[in-house]
N, C-alpha and C positions, 0 to 999 in steps of 0.2 A: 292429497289429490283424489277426487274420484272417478268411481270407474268410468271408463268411455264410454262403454254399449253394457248391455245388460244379453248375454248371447241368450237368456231363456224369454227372455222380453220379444223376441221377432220368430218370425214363425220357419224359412228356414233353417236360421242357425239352431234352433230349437229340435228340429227333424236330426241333422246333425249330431246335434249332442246324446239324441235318442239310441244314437246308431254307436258313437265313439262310449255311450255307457254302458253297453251291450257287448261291445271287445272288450271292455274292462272286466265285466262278467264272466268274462270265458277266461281268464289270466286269471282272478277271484276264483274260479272255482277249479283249479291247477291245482297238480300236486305238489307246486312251487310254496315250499314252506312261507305262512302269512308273514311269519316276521323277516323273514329277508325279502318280500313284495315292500311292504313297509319304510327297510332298511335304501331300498335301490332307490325308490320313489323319492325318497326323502334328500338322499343327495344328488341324485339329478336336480333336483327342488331347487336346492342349495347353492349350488354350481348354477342353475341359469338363474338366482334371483326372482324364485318365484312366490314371494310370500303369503299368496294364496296355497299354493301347493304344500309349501314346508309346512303353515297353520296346518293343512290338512290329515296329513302323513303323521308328523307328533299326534296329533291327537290318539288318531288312530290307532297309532304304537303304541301310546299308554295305556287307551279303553283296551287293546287285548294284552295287556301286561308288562310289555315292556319297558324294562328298568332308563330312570332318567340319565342314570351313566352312560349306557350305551348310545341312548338318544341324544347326548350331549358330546360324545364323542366319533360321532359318524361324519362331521367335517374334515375330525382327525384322523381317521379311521386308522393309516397306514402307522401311524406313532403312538398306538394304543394295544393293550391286549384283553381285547374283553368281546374282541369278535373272532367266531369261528373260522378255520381257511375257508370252508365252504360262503361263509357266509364273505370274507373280505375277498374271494375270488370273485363272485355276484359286486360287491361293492367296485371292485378295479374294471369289470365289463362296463358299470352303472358307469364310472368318470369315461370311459375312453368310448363308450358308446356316446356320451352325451357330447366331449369334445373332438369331434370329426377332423374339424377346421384343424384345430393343432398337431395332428398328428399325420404324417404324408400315407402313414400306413392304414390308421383309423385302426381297431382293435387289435393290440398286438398276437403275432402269435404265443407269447408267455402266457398272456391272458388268456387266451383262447385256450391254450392248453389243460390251465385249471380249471377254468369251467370244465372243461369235459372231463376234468379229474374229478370232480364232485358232482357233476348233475347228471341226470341221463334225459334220453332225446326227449322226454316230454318235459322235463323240466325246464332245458334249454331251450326248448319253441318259448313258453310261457317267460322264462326272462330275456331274452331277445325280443321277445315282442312288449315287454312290459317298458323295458330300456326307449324302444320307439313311442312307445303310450305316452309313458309321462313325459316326456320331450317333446311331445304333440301337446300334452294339457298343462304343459310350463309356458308354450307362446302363444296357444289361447289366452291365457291368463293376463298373459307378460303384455302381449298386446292391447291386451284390451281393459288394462289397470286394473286388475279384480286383486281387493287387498287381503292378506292376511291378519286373522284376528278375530273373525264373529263364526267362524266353525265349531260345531259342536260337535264329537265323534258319534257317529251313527247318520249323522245327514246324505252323504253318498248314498246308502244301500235305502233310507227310505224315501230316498229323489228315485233312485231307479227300481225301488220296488221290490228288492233282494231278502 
């Protein structure tokens, strides 16, 4: 199937994407360790079926070094031991930020706990907002059929100029 609209094709959605590539920039340039931006992006990706997003994130994670274990273990995350708590606290915010609907509470206080066992308050702005990010640029995607598979790592930062 291809994609529906082309969102850089029309001149607001364009303005748009201008603007939502530019919060990505400010979470990009966080003290929020790159591979767990990476790690969270990637299974939210995962969880909404975004195969634009998931091509993009793998990449990503490999060009800055991330081993394929890990990356092929991030669906699994909870039944693996090759992630840090730090970093599977970050992963258990990514699933429960990303599923709302399912949960009456929406991020548990257990989760919330860890994060704040591992992060501090500038770390936590930057994944809480990165949680909302890619969940924003999963149903850009989602909606609008953008497939994954022709990304090439480094395409992001030289669309926006980084």
């Amino acid at each position: 199937m291809d994609a529906r609209f082309h969102l850089f094709e029309n001149e607001l959605a364009a303005r748009f994407a201008k603007r939502f590539a530019g919060a990505a920039l400010v979470i990009h340039g966080s003290p929020l360790p790159k591979s767990t931006q990476e790690l969270v992006s990637l299974r939210a990706s995962q969880i909404n079926g975004c195969g634009h997003c998931v091509d993009m994130h793998v990449k990503e994670a490999a060009a800055a070094g991330e081993s394929a274990v890990r990356l092929h273990l991030v669906a699994a995350w909870r039944e693996s031991t090759v992630f840090t708590e730090a970093e599977q606290a970050a992963l258990a915010l990514a699933e429960e930020g990303t599923r709302l609907a399912d949960a009456s509470r929406g991020v548990s206080d257990e989760t919330w706990a860890l994060v704040r066992k591992h992060y501090d308050d500038d770390r936590t702005a930057a994944l809480v907002a990165l949680v909302a990010l890619i969940n924003a640029a999963n149903r850009l995607a989602v909606i609008t059929h953008q497939k994954g598979g022709s990304y090439e790592a480094g395409m992001f930062a030289a669309a926006v100029g980084n």
